[in-house]
C-alpha beads as a LAMMPS data file, in Angstrom:
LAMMPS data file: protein, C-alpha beads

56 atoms
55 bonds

1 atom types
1 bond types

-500.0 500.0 xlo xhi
-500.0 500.0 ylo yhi
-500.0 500.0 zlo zhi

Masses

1 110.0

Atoms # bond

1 1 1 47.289 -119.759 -452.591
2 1 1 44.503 -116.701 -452.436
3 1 1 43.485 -114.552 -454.873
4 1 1 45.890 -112.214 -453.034
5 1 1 49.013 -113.817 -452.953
6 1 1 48.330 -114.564 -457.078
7 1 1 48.093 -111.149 -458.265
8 1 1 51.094 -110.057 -455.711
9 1 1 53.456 -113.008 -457.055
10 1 1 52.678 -112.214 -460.931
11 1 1 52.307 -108.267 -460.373
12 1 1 48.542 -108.011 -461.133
13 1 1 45.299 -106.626 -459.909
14 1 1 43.025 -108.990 -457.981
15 1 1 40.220 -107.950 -460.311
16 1 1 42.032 -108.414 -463.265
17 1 1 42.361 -112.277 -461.950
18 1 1 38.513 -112.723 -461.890
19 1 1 37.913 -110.700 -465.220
20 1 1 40.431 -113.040 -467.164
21 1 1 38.374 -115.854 -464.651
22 1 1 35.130 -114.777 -466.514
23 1 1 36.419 -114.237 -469.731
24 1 1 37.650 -117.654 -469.978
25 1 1 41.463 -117.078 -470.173
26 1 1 42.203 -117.924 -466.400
27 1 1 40.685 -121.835 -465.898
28 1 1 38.432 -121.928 -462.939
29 1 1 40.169 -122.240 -459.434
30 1 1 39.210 -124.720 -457.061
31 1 1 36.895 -123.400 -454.105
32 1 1 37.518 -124.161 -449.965
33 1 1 34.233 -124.751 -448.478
34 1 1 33.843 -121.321 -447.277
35 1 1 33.788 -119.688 -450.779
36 1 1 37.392 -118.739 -450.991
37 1 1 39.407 -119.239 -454.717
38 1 1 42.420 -121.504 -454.459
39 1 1 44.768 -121.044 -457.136
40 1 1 48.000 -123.261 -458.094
41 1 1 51.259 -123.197 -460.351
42 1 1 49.469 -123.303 -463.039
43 1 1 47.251 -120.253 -462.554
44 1 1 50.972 -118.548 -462.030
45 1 1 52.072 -119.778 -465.148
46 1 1 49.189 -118.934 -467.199
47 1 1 49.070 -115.175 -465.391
48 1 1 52.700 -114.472 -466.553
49 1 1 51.757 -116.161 -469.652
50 1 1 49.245 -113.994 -470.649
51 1 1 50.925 -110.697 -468.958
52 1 1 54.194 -111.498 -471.575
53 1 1 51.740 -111.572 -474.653
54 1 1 50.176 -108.365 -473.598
55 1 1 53.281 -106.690 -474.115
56 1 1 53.811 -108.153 -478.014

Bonds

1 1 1 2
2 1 2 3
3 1 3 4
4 1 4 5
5 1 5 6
6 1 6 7
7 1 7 8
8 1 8 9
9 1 9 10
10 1 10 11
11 1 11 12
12 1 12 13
13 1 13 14
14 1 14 15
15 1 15 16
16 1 16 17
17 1 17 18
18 1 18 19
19 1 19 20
20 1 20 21
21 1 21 22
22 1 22 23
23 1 23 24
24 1 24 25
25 1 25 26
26 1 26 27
27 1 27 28
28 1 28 29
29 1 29 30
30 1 30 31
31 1 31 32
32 1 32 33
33 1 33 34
34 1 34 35
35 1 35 36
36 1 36 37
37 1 37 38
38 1 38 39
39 1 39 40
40 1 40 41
41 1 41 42
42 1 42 43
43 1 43 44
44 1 44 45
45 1 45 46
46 1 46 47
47 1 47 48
48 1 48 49
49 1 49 50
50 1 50 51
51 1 51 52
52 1 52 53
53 1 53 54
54 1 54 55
55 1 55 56
């Protein structure tokens, strides 16, 4: 899935992907030849992951 259809299934801000991207908490998506993020499960999982330990 895009970058797009990550931050609309787990209720976040496509810049907020890329910022935990950079920051190191988000592992590095795989890339499509013309440039564009793919993201898996796992990205979901980690995403609502890290959104439920915001709220603690």
């Amino acid at each position: 899935m895009r970058i797009g259809q990550l931050a609309r299934s787990v209720g976040v801000d496509t810049q907020t992907i890329r910022f935990y991207e950079r920051e190191g908490l988000l592992p590095p998506p795989d890339r499509q030849d013309n440039g564009y993020r793919i993201y898996t499960e796992r990205h979901v999982e980690r995403l609502a992951f890290i959104r439920r330990c915001r709220i603690l």
